[in-house]
N, C-alpha and C positions, 0 to 999 in steps of 0.2 A: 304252768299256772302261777307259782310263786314268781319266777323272773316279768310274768306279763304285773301281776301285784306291784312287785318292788320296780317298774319299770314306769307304768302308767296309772297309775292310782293315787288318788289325790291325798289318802289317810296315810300310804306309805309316803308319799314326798313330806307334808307333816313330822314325822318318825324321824326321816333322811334327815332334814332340816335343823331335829335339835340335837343327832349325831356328829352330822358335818359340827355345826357350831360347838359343840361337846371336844371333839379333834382338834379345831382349828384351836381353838383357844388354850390347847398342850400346846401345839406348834409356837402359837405367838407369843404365850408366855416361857418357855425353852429359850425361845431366840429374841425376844427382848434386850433381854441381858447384853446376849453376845453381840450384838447389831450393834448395842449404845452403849457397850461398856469395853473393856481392855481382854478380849477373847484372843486367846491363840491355842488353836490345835494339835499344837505340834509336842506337848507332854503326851496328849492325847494317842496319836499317832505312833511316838516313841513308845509307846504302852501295848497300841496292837500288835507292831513288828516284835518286842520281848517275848507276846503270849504265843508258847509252845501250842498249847492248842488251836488256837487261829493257825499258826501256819501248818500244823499236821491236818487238819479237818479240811483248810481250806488255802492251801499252796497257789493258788494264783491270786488271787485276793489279798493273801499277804504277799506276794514280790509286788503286786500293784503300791499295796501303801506303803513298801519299803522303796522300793525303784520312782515312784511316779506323784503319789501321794504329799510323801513326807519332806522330800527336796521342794516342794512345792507348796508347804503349811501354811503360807500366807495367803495362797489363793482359796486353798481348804478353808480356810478358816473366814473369810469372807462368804464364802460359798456357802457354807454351812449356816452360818450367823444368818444370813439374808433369806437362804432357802428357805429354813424357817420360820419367817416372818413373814414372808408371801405365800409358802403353804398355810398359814395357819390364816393369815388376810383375804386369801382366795375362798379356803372352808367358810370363814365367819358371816363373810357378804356373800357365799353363793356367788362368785364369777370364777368362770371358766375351772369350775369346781372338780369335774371329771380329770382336767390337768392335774389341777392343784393337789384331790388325792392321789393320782399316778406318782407325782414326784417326792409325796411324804412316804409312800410306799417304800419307792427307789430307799430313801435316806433309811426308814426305818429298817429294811432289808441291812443296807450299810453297815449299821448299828448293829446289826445280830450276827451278823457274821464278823465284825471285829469284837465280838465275844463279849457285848452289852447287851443287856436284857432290858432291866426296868420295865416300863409300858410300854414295850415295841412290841411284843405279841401281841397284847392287848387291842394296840391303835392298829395294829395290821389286820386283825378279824373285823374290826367296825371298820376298815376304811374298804374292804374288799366289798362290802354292802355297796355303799358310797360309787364304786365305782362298775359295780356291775350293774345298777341302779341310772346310771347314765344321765340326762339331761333331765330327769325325774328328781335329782337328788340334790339342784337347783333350781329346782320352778319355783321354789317360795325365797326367791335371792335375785340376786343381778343378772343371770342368767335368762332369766324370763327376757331380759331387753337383748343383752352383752348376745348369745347363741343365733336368737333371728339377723341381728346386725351381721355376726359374722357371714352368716349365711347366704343372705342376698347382695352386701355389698362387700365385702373380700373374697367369696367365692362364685360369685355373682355368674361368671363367665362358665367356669368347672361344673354347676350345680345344673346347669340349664341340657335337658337333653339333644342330641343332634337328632334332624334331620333326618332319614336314610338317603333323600337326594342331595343333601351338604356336604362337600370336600372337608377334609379331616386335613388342617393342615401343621 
């Protein structure tokens, strides 16, 4: 009954609508900065490979950002800066929003497990709404347009059911 609510009702997309925008607008002002200003990740990084905790709690996660991560802080640090800025662009305008919180998820996750708190529990309890709330959690945004398009003309061919007398080929 609540998932059919937060799924297709028009009071809950309302709701979703000043959450997402609520979200998004952490994301894009977080990553602001770092998109247009002098960000580099890599104190950052050096700081979760140091924390004993991070790597007792969570041993593959730290040899990632020590092994894979951290020789590679430039691309992090792009990644991150931008991430940001498009999770928080996708939330604000409703497109393709369902992604957009997926991948603030992902980062927020990132963030908690290299032993940052702040408002990432926080954004991760309102953004699980957000995403279980699905195409609903966009209908008062881009998505209204952006999701049909997708639908008929990039999936156009995949969406259409076969036949039982058409070769599957």
């Amino acid at each position: 009954m609540f998932m059919d609510f937060l799924r297709n009702n028009k009071i809950a997309a309302g709701i979703l609508t000043v959450l997402r925008v609520y979200i998004g607008w952490q994301w894009l002002t977080s990553g602001w900065d770092k998109a247009f200003g002098e960000f580099d990740a890599t104190g950052y990084l050096q700081g979760v490979v140091g924390n004993e905790e991070v790597m007792e709690q969570y041993p593959t996660y730290h040899a990632f950002i020590e092994n894979f991560a951290l020789p590679n802080s430039g691309m992090f640090s792009f990644m991150v800066a931008w991430g940001e800025v498009l999770v928080g662009l996708g939330l604000i305008f409703g497109i393709l929003t369902t992604a957009a919180a997926f991948f603030g998820l992902v980062m927020n996750f990132a963030f908690m497990f290299a032993g940052t708190i702040s408002s990432n529990p926080w954004m991760v309890l309102l953004t699980i709404f957000i995403i279980a709330a699905g195409y609903n959690a966009g209908r008062f945004g881009g998505d209204r347009w952006v999701i049909p398009y997708i639908r008929t003309v990039v999936f156009k061919d995949k969406l259409t059911p076969k036949r039982a007398d058409q070769k599957i080929s």
